[in-house]
N, CA, C and O of each residue as an XYZ file, in Angstrom:
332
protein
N       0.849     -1.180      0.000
C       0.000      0.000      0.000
C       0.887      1.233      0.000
O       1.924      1.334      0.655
N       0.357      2.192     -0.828
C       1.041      3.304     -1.156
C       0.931      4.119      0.057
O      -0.218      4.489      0.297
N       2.044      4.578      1.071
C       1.768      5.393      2.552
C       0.949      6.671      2.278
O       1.173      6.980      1.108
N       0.280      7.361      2.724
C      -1.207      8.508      3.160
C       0.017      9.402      3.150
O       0.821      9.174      4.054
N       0.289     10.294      2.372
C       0.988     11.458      2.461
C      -0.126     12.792      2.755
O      -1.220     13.286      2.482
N       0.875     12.884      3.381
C      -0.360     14.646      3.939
C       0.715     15.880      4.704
O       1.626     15.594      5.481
N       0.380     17.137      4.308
C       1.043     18.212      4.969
C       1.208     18.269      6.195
O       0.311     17.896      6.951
N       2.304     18.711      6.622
C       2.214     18.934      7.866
C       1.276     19.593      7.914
O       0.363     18.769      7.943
N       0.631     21.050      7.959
C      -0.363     21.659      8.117
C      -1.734     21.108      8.371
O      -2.656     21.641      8.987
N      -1.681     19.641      7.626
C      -3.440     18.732      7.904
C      -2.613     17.854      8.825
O      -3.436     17.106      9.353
N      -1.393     17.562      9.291
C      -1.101     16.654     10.286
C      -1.075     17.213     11.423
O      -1.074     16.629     12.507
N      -1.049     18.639     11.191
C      -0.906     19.031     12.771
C      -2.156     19.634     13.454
O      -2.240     19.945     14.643
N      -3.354     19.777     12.267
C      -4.934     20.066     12.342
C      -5.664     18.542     12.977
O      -6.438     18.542     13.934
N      -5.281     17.420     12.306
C      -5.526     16.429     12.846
C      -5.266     15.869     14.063
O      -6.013     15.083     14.645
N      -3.670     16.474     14.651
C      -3.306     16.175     15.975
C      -3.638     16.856     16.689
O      -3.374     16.612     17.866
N      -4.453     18.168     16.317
C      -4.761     18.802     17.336
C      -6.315     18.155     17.765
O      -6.658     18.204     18.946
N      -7.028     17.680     16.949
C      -8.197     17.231     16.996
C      -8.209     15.969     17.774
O      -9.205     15.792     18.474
N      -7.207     14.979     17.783
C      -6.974     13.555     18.838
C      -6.742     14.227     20.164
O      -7.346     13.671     21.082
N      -5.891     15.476     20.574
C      -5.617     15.880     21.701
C      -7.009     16.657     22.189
O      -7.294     16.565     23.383
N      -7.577     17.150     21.620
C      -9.216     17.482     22.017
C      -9.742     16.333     22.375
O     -10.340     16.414     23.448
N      -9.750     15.180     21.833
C     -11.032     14.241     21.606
C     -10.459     13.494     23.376
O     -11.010     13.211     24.440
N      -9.305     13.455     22.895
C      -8.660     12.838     24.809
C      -9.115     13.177     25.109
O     -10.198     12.686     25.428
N      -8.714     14.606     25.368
C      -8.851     15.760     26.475
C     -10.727     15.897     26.832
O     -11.129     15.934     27.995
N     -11.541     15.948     25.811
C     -12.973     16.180     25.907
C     -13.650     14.720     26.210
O     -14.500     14.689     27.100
N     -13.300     13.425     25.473
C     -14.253     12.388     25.593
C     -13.550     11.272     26.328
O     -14.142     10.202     26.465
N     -12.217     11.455     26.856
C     -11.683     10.644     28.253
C     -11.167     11.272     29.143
O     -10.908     10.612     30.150
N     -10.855     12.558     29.161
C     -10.053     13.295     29.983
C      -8.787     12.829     30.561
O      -8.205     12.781     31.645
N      -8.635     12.513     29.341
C      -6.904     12.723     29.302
C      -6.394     13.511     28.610
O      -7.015     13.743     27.573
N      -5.026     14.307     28.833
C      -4.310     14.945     28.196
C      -3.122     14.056     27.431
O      -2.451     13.179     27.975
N      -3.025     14.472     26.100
C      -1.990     13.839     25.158
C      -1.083     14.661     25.365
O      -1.366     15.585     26.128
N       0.453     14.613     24.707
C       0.611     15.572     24.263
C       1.182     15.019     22.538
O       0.796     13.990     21.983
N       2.260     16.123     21.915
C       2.019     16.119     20.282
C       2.170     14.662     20.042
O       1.210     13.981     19.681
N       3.285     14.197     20.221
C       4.533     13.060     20.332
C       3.136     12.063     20.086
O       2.721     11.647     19.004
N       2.683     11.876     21.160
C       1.516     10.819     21.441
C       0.852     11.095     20.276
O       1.249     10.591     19.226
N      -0.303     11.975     20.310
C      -0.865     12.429     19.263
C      -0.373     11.769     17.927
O      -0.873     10.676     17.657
N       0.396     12.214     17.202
C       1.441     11.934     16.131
C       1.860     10.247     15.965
O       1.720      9.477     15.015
N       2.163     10.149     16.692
C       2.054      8.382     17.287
C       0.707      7.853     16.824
O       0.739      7.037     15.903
N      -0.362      8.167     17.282
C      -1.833      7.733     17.810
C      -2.164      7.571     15.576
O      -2.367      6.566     14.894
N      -2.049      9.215     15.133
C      -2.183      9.045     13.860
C      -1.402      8.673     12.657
O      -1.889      8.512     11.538
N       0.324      8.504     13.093
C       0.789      7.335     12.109
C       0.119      6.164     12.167
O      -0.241      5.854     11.031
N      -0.346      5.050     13.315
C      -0.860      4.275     13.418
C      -1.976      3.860     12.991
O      -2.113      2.720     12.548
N      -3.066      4.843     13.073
C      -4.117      4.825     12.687
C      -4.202      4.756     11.393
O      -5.199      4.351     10.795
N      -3.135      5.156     10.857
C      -3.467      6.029      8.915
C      -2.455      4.233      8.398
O      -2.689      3.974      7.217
N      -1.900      3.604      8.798
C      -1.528      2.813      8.537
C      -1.987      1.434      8.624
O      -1.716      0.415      7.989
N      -3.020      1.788      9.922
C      -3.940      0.227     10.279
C      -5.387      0.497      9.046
O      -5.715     -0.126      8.037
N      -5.933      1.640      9.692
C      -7.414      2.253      9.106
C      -7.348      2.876      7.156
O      -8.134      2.973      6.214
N      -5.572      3.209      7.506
C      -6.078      3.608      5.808
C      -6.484      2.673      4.869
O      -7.469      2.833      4.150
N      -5.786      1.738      4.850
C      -5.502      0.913      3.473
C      -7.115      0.717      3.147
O      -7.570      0.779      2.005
N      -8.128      0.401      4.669
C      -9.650     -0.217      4.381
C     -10.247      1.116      3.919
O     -11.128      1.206      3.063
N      -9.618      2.263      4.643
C     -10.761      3.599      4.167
C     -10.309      3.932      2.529
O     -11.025      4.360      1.624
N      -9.204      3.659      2.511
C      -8.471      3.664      0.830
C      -9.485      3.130     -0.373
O      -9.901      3.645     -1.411
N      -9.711      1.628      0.385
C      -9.999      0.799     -0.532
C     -11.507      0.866     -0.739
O     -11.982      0.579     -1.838
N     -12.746      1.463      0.914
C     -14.042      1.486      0.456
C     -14.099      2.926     -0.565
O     -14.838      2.834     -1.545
N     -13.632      3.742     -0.441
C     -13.075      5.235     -1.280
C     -13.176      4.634     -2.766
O     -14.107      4.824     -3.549
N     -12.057      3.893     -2.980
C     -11.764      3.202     -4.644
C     -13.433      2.559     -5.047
O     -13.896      2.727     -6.175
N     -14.229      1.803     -3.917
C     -15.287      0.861     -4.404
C     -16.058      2.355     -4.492
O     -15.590      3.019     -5.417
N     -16.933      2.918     -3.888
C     -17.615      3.870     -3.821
C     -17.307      4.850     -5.188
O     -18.204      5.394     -5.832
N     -15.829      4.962     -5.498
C     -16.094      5.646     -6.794
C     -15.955      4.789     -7.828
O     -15.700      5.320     -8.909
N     -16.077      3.291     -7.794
C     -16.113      2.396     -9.224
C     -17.417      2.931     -9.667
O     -17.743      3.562    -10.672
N     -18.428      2.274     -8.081
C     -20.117      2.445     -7.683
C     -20.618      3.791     -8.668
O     -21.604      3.579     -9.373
N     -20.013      5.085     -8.736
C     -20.358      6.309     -8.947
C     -19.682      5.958    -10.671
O     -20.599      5.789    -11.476
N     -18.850      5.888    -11.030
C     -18.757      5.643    -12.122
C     -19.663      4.932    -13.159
O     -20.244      5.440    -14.118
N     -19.648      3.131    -12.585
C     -20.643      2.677    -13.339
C     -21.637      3.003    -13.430
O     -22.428      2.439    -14.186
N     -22.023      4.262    -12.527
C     -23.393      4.242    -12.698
C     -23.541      5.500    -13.772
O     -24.420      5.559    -14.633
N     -22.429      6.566    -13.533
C     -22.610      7.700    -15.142
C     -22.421      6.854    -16.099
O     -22.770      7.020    -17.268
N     -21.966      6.087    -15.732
C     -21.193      5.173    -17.556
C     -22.889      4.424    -18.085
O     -23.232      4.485    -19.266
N     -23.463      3.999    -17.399
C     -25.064      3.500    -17.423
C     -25.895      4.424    -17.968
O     -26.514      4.064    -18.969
N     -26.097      5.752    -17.478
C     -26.203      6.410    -17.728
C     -26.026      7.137    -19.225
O     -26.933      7.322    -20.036
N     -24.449      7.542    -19.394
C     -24.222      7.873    -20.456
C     -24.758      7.001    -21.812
O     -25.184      7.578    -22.812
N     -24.660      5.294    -21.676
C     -24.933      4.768    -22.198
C     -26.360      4.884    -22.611
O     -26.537      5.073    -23.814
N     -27.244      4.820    -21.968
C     -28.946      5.498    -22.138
C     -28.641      6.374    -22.941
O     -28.525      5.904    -24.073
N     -28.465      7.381    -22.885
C     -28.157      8.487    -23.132
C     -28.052      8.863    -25.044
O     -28.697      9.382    -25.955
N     -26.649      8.108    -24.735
C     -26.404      7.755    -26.737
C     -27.418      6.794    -27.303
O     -27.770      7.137    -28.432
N     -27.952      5.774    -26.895
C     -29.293      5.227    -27.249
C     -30.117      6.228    -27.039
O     -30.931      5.387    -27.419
N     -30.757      7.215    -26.808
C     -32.104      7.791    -27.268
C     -31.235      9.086    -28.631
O     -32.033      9.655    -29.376
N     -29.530      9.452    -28.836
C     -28.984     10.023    -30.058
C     -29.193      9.090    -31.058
O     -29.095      9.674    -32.137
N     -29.424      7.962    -31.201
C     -29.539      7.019    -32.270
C     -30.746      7.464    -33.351
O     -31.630      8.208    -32.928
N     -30.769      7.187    -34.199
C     -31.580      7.534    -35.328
C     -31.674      6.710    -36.057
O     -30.722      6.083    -36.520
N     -33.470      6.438    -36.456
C     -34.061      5.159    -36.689
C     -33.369      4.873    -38.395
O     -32.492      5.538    -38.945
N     -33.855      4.083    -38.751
C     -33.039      3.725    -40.109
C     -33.872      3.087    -40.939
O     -34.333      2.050    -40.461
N     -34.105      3.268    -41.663
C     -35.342      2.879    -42.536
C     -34.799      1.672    -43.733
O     -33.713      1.580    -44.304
N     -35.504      1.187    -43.789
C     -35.023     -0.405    -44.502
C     -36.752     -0.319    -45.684
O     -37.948     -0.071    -45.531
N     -35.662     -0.765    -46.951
C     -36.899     -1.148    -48.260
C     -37.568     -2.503    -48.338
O     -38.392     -2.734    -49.223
């Protein structure tokens, strides 16, 4: 699996959000280190499955314009007259 690259800037928005979620829904305090820890782990256990329902969900959305499109050029068709 290809590793979850992301900015620091969304890594450190995200770590701030695990150190809330401690801090608010167990009352514990993290600090970054942990934090940072908590979401390499996570993005390495949880990505590959959130990766992969992501990939199905947009086959899902595809086949279904491609269905679509297909309708579509069937009603451009034009009847053809035979002697």
């Amino acid at each position: 699996m290809i590793p979850i690259n992301m900015s620091r800037e969304e890594k450190v928005k995200i770590m701030e959000r695990i150190k809330t979620y401690f801090d608010e829904e167990r009352s514990e305090e993290i600090g970054n280190l942990a934090a940072e820890h908590l979401l390499d782990f996570m993005l390495g256990e949880l990505g590959p499955y959130v990766y992969n329902r992501a990939i199905y969900d947009s086959r899902q959305l595809v086949n279904e314009r491609f269905a679509q499109l297909d309708e579509d050029l069937y009603t451009l068709e034009r009847p053809i007259r035979t002697r």
